[in-house]
OpenMM code with the backbone's topology and positions (N, CA, C; nanometers):
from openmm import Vec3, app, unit

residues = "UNK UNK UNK UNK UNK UNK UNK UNK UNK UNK UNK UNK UNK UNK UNK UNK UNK UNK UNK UNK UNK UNK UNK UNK UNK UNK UNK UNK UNK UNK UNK UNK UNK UNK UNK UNK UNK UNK UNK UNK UNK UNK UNK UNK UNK UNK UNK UNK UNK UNK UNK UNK UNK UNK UNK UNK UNK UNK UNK UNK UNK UNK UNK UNK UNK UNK UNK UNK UNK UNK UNK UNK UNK UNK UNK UNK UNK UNK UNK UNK UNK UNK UNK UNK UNK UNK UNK UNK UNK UNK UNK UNK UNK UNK UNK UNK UNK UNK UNK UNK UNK UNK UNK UNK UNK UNK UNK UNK UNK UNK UNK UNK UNK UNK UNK UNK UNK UNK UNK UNK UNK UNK UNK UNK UNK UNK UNK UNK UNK UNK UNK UNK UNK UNK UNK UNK UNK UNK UNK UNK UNK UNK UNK UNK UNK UNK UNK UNK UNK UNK".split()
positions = [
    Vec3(-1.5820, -0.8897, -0.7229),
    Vec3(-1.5803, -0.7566, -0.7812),
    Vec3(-1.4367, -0.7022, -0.7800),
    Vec3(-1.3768, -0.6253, -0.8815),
    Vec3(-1.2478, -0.5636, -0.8884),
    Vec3(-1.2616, -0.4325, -0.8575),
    Vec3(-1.1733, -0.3838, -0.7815),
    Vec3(-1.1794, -0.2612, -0.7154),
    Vec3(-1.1111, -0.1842, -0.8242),
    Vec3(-1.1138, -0.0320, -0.8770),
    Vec3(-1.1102, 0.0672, -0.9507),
    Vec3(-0.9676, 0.0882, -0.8944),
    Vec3(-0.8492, 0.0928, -0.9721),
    Vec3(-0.7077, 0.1542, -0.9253),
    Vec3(-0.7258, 0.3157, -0.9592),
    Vec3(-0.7144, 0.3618, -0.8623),
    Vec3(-0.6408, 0.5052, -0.9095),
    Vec3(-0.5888, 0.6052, -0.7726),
    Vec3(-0.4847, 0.6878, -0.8730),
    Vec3(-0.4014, 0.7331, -0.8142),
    Vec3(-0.4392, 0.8118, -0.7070),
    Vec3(-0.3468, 0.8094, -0.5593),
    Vec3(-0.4076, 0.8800, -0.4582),
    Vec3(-0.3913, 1.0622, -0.4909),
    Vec3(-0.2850, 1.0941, -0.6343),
    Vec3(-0.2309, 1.2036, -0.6927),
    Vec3(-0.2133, 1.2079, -0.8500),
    Vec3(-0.3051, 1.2280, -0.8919),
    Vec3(-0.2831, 1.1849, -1.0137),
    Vec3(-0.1788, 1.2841, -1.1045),
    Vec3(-0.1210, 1.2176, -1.2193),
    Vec3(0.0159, 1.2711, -1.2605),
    Vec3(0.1439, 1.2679, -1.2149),
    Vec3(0.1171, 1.2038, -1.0907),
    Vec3(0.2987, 1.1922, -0.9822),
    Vec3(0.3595, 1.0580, -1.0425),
    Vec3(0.2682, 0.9848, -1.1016),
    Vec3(0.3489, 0.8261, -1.1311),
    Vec3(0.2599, 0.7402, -1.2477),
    Vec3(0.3527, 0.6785, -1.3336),
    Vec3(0.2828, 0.6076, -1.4021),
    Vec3(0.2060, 0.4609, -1.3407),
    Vec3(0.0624, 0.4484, -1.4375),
    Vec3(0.0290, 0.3512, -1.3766),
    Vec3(0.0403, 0.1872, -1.4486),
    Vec3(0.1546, 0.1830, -1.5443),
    Vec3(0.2083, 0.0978, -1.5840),
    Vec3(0.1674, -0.0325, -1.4981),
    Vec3(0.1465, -0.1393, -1.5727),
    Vec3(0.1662, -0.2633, -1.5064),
    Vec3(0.2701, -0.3043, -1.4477),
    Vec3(0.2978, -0.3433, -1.3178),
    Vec3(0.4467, -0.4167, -1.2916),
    Vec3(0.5085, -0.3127, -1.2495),
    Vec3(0.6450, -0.3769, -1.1682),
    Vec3(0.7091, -0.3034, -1.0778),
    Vec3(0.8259, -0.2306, -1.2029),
    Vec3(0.8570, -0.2914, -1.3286),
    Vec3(0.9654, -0.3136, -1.3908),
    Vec3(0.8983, -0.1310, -1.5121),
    Vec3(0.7868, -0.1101, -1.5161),
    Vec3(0.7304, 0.0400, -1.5983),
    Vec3(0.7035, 0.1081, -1.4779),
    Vec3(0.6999, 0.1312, -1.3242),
    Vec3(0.6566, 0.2080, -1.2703),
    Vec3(0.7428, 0.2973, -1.2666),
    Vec3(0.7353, 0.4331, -1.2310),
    Vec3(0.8244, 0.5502, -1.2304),
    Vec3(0.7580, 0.6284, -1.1686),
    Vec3(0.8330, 0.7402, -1.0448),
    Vec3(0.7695, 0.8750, -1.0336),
    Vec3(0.7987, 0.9433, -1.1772),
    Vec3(0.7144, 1.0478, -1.1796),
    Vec3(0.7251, 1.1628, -1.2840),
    Vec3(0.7362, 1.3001, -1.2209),
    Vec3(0.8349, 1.3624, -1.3281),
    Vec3(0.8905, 1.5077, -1.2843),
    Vec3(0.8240, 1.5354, -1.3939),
    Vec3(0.8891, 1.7129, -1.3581),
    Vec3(0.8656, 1.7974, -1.4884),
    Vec3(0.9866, 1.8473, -1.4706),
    Vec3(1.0859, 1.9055, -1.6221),
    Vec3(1.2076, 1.9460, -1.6163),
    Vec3(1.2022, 2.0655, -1.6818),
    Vec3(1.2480, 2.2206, -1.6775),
    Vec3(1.2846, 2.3202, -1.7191),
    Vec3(1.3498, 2.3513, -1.8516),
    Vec3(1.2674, 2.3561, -1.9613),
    Vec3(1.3427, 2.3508, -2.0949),
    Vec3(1.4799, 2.4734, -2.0796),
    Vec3(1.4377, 2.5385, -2.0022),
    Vec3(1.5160, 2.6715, -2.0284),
    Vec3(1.6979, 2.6327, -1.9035),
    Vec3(1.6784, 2.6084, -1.8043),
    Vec3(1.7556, 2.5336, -1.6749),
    Vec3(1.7705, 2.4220, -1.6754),
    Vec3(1.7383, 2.3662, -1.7523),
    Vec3(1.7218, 2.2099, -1.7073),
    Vec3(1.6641, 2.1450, -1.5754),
    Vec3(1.6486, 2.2017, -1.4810),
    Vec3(1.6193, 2.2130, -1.3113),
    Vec3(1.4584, 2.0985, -1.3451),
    Vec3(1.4954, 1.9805, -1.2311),
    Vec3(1.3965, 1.8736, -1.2232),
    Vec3(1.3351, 1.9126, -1.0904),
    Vec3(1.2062, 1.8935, -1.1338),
    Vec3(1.0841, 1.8939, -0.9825),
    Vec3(1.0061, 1.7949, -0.9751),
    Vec3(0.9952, 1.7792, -0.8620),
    Vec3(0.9177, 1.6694, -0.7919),
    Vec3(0.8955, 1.7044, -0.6647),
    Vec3(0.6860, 1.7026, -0.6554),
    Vec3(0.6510, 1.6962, -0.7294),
    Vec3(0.6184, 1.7841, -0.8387),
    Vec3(0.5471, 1.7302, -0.9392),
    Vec3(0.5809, 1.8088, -1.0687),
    Vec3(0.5355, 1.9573, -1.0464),
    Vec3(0.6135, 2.0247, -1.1366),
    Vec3(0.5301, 2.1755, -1.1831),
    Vec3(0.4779, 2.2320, -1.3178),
    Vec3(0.3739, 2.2000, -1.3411),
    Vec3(0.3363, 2.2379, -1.4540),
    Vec3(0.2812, 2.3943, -1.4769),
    Vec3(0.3535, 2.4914, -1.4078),
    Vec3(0.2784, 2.6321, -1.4187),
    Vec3(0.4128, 2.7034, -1.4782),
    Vec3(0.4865, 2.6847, -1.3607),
    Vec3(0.6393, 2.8128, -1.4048),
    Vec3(0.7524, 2.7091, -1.3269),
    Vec3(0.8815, 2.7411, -1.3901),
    Vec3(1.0338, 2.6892, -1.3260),
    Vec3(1.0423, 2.7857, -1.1704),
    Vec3(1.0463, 2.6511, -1.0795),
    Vec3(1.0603, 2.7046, -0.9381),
    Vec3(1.1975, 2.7782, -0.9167),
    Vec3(1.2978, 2.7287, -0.9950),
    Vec3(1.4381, 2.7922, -0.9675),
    Vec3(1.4025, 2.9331, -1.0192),
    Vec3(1.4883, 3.0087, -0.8569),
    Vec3(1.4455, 3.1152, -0.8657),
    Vec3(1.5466, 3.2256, -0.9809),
    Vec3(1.6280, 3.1658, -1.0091),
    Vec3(1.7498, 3.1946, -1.0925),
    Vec3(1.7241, 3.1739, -1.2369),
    Vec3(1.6237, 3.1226, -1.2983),
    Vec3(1.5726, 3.1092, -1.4080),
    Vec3(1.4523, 3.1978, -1.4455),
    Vec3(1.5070, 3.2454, -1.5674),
    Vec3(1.3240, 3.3263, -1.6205),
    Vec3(1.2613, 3.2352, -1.7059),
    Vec3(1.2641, 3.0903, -1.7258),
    Vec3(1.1552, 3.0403, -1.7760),
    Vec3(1.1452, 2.9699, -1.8282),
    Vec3(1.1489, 2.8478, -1.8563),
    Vec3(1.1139, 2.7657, -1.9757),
    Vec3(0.9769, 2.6537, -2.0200),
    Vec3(0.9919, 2.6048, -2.1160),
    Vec3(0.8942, 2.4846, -2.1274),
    Vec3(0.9056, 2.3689, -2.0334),
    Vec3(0.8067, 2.3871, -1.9816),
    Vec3(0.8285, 2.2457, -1.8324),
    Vec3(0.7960, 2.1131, -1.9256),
    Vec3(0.8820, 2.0007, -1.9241),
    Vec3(0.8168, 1.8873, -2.0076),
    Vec3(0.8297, 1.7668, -1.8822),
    Vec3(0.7181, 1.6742, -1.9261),
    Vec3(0.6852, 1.5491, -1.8175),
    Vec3(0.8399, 1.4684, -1.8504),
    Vec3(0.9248, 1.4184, -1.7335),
    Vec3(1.0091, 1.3017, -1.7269),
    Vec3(0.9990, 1.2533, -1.6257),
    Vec3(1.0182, 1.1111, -1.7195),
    Vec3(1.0430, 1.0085, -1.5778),
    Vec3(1.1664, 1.0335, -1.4840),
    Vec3(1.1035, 0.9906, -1.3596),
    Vec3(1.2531, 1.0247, -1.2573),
    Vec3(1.3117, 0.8856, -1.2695),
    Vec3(1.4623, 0.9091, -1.2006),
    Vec3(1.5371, 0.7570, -1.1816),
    Vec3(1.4504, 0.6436, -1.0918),
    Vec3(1.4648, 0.5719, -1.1430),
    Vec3(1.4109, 0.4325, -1.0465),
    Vec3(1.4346, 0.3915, -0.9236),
    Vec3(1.5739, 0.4346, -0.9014),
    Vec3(1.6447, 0.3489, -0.8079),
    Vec3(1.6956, 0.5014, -0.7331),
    Vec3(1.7556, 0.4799, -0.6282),
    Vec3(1.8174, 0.5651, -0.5419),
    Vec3(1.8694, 0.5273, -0.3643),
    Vec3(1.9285, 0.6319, -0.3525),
    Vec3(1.9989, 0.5754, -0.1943),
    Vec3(1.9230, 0.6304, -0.0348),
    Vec3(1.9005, 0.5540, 0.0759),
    Vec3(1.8394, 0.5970, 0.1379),
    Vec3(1.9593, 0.7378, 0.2162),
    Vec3(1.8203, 0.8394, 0.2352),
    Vec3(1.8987, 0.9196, 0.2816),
    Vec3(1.8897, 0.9418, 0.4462),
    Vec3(1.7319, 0.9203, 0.5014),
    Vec3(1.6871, 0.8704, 0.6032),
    Vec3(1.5733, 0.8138, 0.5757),
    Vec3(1.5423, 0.8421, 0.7628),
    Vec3(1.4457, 0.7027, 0.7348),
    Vec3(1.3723, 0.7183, 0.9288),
    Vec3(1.2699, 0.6885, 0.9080),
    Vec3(1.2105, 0.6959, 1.0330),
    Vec3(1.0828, 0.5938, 1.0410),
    Vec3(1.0319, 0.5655, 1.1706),
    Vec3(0.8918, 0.4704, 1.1941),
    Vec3(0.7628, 0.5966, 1.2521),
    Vec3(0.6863, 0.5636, 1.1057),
    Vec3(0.5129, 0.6197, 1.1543),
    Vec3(0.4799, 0.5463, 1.2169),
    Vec3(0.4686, 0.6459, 1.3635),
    Vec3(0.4068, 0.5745, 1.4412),
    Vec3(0.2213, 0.6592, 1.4730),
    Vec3(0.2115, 0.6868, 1.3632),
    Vec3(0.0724, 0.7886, 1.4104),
    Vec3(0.0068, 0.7703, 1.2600),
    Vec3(-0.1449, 0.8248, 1.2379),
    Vec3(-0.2025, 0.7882, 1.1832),
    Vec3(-0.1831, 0.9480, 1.0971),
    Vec3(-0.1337, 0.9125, 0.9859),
    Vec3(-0.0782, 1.0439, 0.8788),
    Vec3(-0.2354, 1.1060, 0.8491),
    Vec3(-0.2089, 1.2493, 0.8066),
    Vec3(-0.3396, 1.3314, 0.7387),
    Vec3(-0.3569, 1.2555, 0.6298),
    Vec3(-0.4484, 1.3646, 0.5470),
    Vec3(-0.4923, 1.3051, 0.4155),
    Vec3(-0.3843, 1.2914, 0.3570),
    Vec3(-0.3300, 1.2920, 0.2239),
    Vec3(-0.4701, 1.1871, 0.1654),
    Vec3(-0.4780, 1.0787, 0.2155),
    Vec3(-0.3849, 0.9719, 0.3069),
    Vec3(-0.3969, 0.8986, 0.3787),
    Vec3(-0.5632, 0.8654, 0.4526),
    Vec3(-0.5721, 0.7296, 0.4078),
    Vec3(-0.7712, 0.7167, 0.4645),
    Vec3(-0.7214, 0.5920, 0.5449),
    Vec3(-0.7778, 0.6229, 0.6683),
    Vec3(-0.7692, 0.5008, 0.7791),
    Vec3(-0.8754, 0.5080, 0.8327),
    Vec3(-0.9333, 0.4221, 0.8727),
    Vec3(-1.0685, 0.3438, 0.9717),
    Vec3(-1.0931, 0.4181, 1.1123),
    Vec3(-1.0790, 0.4637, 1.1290),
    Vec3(-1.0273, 0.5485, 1.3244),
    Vec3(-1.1017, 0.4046, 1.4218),
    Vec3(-1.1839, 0.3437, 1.3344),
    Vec3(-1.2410, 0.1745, 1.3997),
    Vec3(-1.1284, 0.0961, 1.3958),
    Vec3(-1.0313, 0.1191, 1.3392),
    Vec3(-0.9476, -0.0300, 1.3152),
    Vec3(-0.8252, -0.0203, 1.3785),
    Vec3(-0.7402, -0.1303, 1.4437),
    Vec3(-0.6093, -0.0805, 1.4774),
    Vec3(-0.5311, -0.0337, 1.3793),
    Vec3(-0.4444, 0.0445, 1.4213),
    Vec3(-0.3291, 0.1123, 1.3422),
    Vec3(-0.2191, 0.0316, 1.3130),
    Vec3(-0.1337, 0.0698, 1.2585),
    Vec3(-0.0651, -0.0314, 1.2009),
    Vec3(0.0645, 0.0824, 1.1598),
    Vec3(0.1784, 0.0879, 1.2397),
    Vec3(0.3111, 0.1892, 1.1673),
    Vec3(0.3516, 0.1190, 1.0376),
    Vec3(0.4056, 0.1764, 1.0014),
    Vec3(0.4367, 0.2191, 0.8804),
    Vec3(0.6082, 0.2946, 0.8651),
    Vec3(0.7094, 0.2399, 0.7718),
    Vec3(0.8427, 0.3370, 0.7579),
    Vec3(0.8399, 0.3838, 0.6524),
    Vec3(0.8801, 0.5055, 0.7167),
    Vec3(0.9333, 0.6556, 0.5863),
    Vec3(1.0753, 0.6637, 0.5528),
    Vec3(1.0351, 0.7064, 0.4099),
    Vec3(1.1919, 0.6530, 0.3745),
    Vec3(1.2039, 0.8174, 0.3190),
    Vec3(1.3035, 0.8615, 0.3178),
    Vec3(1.3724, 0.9968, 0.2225),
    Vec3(1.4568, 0.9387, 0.1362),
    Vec3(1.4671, 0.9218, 0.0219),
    Vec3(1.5283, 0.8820, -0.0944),
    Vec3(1.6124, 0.9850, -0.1682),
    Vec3(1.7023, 0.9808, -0.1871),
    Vec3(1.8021, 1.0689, -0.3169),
    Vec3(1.8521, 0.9820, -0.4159),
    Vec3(1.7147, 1.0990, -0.5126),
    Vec3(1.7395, 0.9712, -0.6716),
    Vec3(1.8731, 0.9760, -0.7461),
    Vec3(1.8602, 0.8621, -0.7759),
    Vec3(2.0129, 0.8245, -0.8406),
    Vec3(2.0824, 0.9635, -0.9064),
    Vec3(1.9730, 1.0062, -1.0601),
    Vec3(2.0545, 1.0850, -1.1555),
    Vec3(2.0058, 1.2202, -1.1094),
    Vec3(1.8964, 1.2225, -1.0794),
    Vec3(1.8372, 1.3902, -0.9927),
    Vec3(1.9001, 1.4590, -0.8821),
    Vec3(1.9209, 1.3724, -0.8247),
    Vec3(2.0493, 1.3997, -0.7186),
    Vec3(1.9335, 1.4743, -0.5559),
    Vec3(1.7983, 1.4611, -0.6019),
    Vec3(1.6970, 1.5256, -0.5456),
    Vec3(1.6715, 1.3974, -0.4362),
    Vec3(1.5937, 1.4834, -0.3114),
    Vec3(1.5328, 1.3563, -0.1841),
    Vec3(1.3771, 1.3784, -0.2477),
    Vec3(1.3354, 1.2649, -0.2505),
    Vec3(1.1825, 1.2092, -0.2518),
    Vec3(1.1888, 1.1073, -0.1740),
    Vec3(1.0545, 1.1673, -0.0535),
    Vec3(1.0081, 1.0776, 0.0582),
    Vec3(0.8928, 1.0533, -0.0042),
    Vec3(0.8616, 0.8692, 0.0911),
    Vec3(0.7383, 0.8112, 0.0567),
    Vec3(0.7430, 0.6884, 0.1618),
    Vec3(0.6694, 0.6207, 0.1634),
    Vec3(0.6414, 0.4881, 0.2313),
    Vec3(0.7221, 0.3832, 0.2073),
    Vec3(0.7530, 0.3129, 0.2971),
    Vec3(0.8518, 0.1770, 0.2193),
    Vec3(0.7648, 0.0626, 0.1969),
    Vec3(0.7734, -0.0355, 0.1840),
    Vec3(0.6715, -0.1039, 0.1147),
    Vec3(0.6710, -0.1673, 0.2279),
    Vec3(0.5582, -0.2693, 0.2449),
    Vec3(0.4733, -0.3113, 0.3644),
    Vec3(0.5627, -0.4264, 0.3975),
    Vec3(0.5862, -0.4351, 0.5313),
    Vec3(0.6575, -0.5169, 0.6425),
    Vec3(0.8295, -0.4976, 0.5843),
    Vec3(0.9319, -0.3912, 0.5657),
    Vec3(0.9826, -0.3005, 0.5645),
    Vec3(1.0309, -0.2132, 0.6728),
    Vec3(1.1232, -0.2389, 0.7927),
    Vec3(1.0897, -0.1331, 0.9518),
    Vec3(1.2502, -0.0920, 0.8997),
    Vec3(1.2740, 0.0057, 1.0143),
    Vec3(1.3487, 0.0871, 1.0054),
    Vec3(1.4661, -0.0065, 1.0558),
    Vec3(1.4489, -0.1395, 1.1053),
    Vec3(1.5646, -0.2362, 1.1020),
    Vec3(1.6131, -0.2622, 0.9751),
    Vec3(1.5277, -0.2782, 0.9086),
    Vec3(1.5813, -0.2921, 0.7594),
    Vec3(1.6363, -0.2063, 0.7095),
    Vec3(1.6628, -0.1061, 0.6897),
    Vec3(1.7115, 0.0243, 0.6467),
    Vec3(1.8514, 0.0591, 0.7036),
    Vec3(1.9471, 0.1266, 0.6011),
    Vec3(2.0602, 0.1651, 0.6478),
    Vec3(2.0825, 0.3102, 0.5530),
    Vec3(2.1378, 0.4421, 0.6189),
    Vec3(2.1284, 0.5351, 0.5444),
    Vec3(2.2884, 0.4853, 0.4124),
    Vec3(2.2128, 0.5496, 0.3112),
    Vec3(2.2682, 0.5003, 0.2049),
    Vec3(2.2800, 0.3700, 0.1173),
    Vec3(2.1910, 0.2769, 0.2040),
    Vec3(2.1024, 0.1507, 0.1284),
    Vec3(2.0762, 0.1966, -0.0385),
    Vec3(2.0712, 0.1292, -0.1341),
    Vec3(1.9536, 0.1283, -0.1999),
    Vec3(1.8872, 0.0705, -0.2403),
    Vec3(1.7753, 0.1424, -0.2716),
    Vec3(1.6350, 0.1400, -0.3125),
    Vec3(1.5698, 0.1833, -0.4318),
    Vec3(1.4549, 0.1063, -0.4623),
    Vec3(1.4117, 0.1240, -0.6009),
    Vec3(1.2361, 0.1663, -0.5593),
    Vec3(1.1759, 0.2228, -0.6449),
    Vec3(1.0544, 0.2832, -0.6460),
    Vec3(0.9421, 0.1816, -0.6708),
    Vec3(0.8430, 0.0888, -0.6302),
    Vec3(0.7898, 0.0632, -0.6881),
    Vec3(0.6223, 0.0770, -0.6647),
    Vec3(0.5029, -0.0123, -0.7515),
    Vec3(0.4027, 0.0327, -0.6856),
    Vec3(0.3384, -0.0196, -0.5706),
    Vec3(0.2200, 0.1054, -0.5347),
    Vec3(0.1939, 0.0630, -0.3872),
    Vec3(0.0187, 0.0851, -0.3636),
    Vec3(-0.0022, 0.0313, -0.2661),
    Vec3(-0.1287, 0.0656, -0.2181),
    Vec3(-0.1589, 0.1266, -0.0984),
    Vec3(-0.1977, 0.2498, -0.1123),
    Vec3(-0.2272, 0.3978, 0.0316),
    Vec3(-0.3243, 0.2696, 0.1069),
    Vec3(-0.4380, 0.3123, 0.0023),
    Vec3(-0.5604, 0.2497, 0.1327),
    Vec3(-0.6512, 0.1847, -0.0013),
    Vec3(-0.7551, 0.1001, 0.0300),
    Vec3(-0.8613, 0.0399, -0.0118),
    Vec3(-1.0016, 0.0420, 0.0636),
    Vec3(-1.1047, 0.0636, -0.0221),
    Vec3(-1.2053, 0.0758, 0.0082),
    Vec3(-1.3107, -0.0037, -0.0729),
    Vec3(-1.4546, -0.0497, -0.0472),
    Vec3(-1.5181, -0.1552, -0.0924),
    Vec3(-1.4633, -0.1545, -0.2791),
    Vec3(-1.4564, -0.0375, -0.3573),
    Vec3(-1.5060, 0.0142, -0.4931),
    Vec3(-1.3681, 0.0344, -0.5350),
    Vec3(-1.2749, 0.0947, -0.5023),
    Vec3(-1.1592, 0.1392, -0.5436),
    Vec3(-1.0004, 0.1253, -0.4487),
    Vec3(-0.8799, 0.0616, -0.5102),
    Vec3(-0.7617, 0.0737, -0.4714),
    Vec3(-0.7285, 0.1947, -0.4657),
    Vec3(-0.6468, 0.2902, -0.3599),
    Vec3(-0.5929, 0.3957, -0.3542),
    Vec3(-0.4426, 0.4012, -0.4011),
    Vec3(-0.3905, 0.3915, -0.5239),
    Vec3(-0.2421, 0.3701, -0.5853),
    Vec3(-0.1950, 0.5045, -0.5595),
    Vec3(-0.0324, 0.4490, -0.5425),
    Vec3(0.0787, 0.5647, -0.4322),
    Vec3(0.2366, 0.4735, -0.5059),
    Vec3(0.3161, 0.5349, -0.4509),
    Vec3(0.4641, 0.4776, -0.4515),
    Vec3(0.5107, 0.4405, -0.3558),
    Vec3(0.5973, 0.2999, -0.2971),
    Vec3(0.6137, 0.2752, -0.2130),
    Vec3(0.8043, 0.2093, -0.2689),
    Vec3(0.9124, 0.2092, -0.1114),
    Vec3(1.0062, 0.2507, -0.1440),
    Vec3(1.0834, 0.0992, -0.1267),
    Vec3(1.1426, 0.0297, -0.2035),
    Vec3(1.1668, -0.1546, -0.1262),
    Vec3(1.3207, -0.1408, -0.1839),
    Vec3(1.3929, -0.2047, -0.0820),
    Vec3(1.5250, -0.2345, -0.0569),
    Vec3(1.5720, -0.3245, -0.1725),
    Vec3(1.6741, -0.2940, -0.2696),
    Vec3(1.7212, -0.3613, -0.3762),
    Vec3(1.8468, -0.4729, -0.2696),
    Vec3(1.7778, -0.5818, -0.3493),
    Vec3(1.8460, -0.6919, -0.3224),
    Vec3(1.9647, -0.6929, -0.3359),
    Vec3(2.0760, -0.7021, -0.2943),
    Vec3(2.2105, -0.7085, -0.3106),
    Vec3(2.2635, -0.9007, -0.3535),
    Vec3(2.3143, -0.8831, -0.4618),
    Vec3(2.3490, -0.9976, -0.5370),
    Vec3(2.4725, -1.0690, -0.4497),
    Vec3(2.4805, -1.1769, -0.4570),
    Vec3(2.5937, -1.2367, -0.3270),
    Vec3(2.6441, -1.3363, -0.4501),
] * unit.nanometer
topology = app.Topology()
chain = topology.addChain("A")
for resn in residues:
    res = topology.addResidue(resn, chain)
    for name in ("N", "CA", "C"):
        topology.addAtom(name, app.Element.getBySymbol(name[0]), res)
């Protein structure tokens, strides 16, 4: 049986096939230009702006670590864990996207520790899996260390 993908947030990321179409998604300020994440589709948060048309963009792909820490505890929702099963940490990454110049935190991708990580590394966005259950994948963004070419 194939388990149902969907998003643990729907609208934060495309669900493109492959690591090479995934993207977070903003919304940008027709009037400021000012990018949010996550998105706002009601009113421009900058408080210095009276207003514009919020339109969906993709954010940058890639970006530099800004920090970085080890979950060592079992996160709230939307996060779904077993309270039966051992736990398992997990590293958080804070990201500052390339052209946004903005931090977006998220998970780094699985077996990923904070040995691996150096602030100002980078990193690229790709997709991920929160949690699984018999019926459905729980899809998320998760944060993996760009290979450095030698």
């Amino acid at each position: 049986m194939t388990r149902v993908r969907r998003p643990v947030v729907a609208g934060w990321f495309t669900e493109g096939d492959g690591d090479r179409e995934f993207r977070l998604l903003g919304t940008r300020c027709g009037a400021c230009t000012a990018v949010f994440f996550p998105r706002e589709d009601s009113f421009c948060r900058n408080p210095g702006c009276t207003g514009g048309e919020l339109a969906e963009v993709p954010l940058s792909k890639r970006g530099r670590v800004w920090s970085y820490t080890a979950g060592r505890y079992r996160p709230p929702a939307p996060y779904a864990s077993d309270p039966d099963t051992e736990w398992e940490p997990y590293t958080l990454v804070a990201v500052e996207l390339e052209a946004e110049r903005m931090v977006v935190l998220g998970q780094a991708v699985p077996g990923v520790t904070v040995e691996d990580l150096s602030v100002g590394a980078e990193v690229e966005v790709v997709p991920g899996i929160l949690s699984e259950d018999a019926d459905t994948a729980w899809t998320t963004w998760h944060w993996r260390p760009v290979e450095v070419d030698r």
